[in-house]
Phi, psi and omega in degrees: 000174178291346174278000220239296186311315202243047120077211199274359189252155209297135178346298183302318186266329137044266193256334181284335170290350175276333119002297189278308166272356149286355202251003136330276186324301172324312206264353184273350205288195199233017158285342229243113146341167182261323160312273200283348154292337177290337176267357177262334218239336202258329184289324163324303175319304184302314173329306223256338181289158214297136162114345171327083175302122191325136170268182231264195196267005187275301186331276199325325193267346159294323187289289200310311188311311167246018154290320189297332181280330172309303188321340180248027168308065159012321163268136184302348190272306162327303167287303189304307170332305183282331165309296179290310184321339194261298166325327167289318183317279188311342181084022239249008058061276206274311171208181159262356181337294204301317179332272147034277180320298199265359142305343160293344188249025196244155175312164178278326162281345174258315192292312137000303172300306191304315200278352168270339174267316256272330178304308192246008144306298182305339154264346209269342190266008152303301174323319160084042196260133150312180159298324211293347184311355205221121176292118190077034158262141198277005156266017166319311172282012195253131171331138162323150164247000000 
């Protein structure tokens, strides 16, 4: 159940975090402005960051999918954005485990994306890098993570 997917926390937050993260993914997808996805690939980041409890591996591998497709993106904003999203996603700070998992479970085009990006994921969650590179990001006002 959905409940399952969020650890110890109550039914109600729950069903909004699934809730939440389908309406990420929708937004992160190549349907999507180059404004909202980057404001989608940065709320991913927000969502995924340390003390979180991790989502579950169907959520990450919904999120991921067209976060890997932002990585091939023409825009600096865009791609850098899907980058630390996908480093937070994964977990990849602390190991490779989820990477691991949810690559095993990927499309043949996303996975492709994956295992070609996976190299600069692994640094940028090395880097410990924020949003703040871009002039006019609409997380500007917001504290370091």
């Amino acid at each position: 159940g959905i409940n399952a997917e969020y650890g110890e926390s109550s039914g109600i937050n729950a069903e909004y975090g699934g809730k939440v993260v389908a309406l990420l993914a929708k937004n992160c997808g190549h349907n999507s402005s180059n404004d909202v996805r980057s404001f989608a690939n940065n709320m991913v980041h927000m969502i995924n960051i340390a003390g979180v409890q991790p989502l579950s591996d169907d959520l990450v591998k919904s999120l991921l999918v067209p976060l890997l497709d932002s990585t091939t993106k023409k825009i600096p904003a865009v791609r850098s954005s899907s980058e630390v999203a996908i480093a937070t996603l994964l977990r990849l700070k602390a190991n490779e485990d989820v990477a691991n998992r949810i690559s095993s479970n990927l499309d043949p085009k996303s996975l492709e994306i994956f295992n070609r990006f996976l190299p600069t994921a692994k640094r940028v969650a090395g880097e410990n890098r924020t949003h703040n590179g871009h002039e006019n990001n609409i997380f500007s006002f917001l504290p370091e993570v």
